[in-house]
N, C-alpha and C positions, 0 to 999 in steps of 0.2 A: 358328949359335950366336949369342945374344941380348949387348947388349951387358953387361961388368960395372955390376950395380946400384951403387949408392954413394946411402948412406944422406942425406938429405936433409931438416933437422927446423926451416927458420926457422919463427917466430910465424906464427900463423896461413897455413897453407903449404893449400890449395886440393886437395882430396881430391873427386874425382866418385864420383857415384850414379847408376848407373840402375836403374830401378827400386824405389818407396817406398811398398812392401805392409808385412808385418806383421814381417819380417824386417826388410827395407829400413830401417823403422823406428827399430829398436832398432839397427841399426846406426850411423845418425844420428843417435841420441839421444849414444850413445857417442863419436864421434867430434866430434862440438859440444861436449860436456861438457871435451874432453880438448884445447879448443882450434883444432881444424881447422875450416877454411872449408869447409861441406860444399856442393858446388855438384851438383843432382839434378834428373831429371827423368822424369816418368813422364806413361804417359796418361793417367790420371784426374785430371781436375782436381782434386779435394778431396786426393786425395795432395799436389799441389804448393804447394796451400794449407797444407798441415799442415808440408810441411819451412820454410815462410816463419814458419809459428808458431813452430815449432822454434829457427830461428835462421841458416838455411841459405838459399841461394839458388837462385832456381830458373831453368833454362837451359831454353830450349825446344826443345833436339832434343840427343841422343847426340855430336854434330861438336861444338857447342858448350862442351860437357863438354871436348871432346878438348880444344880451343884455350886450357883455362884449367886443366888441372892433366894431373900429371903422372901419378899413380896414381889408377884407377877402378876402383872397387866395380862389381860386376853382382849384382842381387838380382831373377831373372828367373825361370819359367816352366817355359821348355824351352829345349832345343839350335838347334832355330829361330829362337828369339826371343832368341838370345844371337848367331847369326850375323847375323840381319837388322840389331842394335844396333848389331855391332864393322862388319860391312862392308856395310849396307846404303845406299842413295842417302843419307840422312841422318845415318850413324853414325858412330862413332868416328874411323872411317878416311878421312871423305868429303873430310877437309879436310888440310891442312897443321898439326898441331898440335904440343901440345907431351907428348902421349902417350908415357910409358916401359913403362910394366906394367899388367896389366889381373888385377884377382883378382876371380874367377869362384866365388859363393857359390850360384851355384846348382845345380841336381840335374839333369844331362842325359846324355845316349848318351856312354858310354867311349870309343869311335871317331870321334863328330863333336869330343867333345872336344881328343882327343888330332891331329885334323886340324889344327884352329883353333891349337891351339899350334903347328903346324908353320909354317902360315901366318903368323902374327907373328912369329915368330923369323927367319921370313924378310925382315921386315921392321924388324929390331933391336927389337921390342917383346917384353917378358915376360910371360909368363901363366902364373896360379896356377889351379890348380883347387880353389880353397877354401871346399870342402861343409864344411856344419855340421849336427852331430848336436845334435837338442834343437828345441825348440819357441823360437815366437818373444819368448815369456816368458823363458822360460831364457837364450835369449841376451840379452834386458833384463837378464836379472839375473849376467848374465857367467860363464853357466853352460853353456852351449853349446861343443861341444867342437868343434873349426875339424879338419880332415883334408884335407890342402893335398897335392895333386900337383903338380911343374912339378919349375925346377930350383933346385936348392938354394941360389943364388948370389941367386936373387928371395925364396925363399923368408925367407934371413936378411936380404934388406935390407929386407923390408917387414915385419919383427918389430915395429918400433914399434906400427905399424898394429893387428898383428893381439894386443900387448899391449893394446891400448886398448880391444878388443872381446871377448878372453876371456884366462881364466886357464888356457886348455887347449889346446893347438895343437901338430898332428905333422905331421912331413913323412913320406910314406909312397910316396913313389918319385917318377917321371918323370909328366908331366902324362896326364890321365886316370886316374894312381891312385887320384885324391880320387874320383871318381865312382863309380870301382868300389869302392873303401871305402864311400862312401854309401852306395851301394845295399845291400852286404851287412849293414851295420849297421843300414838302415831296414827289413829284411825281420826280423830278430829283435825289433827296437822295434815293429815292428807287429801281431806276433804274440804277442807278452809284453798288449800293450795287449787287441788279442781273447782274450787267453785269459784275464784278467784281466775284462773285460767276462761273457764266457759264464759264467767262475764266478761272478758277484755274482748274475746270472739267477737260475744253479741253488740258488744258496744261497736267494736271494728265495723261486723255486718249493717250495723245501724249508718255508718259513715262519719263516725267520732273519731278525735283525732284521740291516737290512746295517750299521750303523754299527757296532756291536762287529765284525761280521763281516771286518769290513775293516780293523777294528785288528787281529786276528787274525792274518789275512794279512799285513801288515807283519810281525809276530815268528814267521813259522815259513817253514818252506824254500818255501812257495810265492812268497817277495817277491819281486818286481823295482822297479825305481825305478818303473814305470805304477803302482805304487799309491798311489807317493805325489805322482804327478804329477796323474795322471785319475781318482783311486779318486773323489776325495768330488766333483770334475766330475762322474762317473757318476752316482753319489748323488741329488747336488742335478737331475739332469738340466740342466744348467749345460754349453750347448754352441757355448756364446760361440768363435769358432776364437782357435788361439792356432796350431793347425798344420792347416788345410781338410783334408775327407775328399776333396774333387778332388783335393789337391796330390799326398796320399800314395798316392789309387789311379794316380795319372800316375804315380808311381815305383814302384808294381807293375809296372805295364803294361810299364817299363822292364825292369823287372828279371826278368817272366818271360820277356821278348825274349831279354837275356842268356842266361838259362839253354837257353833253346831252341835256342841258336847253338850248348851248349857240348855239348844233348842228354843235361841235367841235367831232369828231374819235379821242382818244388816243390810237392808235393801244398797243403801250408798255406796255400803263398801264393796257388792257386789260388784257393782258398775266401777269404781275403781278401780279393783282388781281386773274386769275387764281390758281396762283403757290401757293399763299398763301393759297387762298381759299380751292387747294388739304390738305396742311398741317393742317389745323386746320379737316378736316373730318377724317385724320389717327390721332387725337387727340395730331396734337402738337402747336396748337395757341396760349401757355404760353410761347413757347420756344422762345428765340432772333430771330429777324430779322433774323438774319444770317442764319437762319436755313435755309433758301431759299437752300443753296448749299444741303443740307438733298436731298431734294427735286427734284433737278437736275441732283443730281447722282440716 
């Protein structure tokens, strides 16, 4: 059992980051905005450049992080490069710090997850598993919806935090819930966005013009929020990432692991993972989500 959090809010109070991609970002825009010392670091140097733009300070390894705040962000990759970060020669744990809780935004295995929290709790440290539904726009614009497993004691003491980042945040069980809520809500967001994509196709093939076509689609029962996220992305062929077609086929990948553990067929998602899977071998797994429509024409 992890020790009781107890809420902690001087001025300028030292908040780590690892990890400062396109999420990472907008998480540090947010959190500098709202006052916190964000102290970050990542491999690429031009990320570390940008949080010093930002306003934040940059640490040069994960230990470092640990020794100067108490609550750290992870805006990582995979389950991997989440264990290497917290207990790797260099990470979190390598030093004597001043490490309380660790919230985990990123999307990785339900089972390494939920180990790692075992782990720290072992070691009086709390851990959230705090996946976000939404693009790294969305969460610029505090629109990304947080889905936080751990335990509920971390979970309300680090509300401040996760008020500063969104207007939408559930606790949805014991850690590793957040991952498996991810996953199953990034398998219908991905498939809403392909199915959205293949209809703009067939409408194009049909010889519709897609701009009415897609206001269309907004006001009748085919809507989902893809259209009013990625429709006119599609459009313009505008496939600047705001969410990579690598990231999202890596949480296929995951997600048809699960099902195969459960001896669950996700026909769709196959085929997703397929489309995706073509796109990143003609070298476009940087590009947005949306690139799926690339793909289908």
């Amino acid at each position: 059992m992890t020790e009781s959090p107890r809420h902690i809010h001087p001025a300028k109070e030292n908040i780590g980051l690892v990890g400062i991609g396109l999420v990472g970002t907008a998480l540090a825009e947010h959190l500098i905005g709202a006052g916190f010392c964000v102290v970050g670091c990542d491999v690429d140097p031009e990320r570390r450049t940008m949080l010093e733009r930002m306003g934040g300070i940059v640490a040069t390894r994960p230990a470092e992080i640990a020794e100067r705040c108490e609550r750290v962000f992870l805006s990582l990759m995979t389950s991997a490069t989440v264990a290497e970060v917290v207990e790797g020669a260099d990470g979190l744990l390598a030093a004597p710090s001043k490490l309380r809780c660790i919230i985990d935004t990123s999307t990785g295995a339900p089972a390494a997850t939920e180990a790692l929290a075992q782990r720290l709790a072992a070691k009086n440290i709390g851990y959230l598993d705090a996946t976000i539904s939404g693009s790294s726009q969305q969460i610029r614009e505090k629109r990304g919806v947080f889905i936080v497993g751990g335990e509920k004691e971390w979970f309300d003491g680090c509300g401040d935090l996760l008020d500063v980042i969104s207007t939408k945040h559930f606790h949805v069980g014991p850690a590793g819930s957040g991952a498996k809520a991810k996953l199953a809500t990034n398998l219908i967001l991905g498939l809403n966005r392909m199915a959205l994509a293949e209809g703009l196709v067939f409408a194009e093939k049909l010889g519709l013009d897609l701009a009415p076509f897609l206001d269309l689609v907004k006001e009748t029962p085919t809507y989902s929020v893809a259209a009013d996220v990625k429709g006119q992305k599609m459009l313009d062929g505008d496939f600047t990432p705001q969410a990579k077609v690598r990231q999202h086929h890596k949480d296929l990948t995951l997600i048809l692991e699960e099902a195969r553990q459960t001896g669950l067929d996700l026909p769709l998602g196959r085929v997703h993972h397929e489309v995706l899977g073509r796109l990143i071998t003609e070298g476009d797994g940087d590009l947005d989500a949306c690139a799926v429509i690339k793909a289908l024409r």
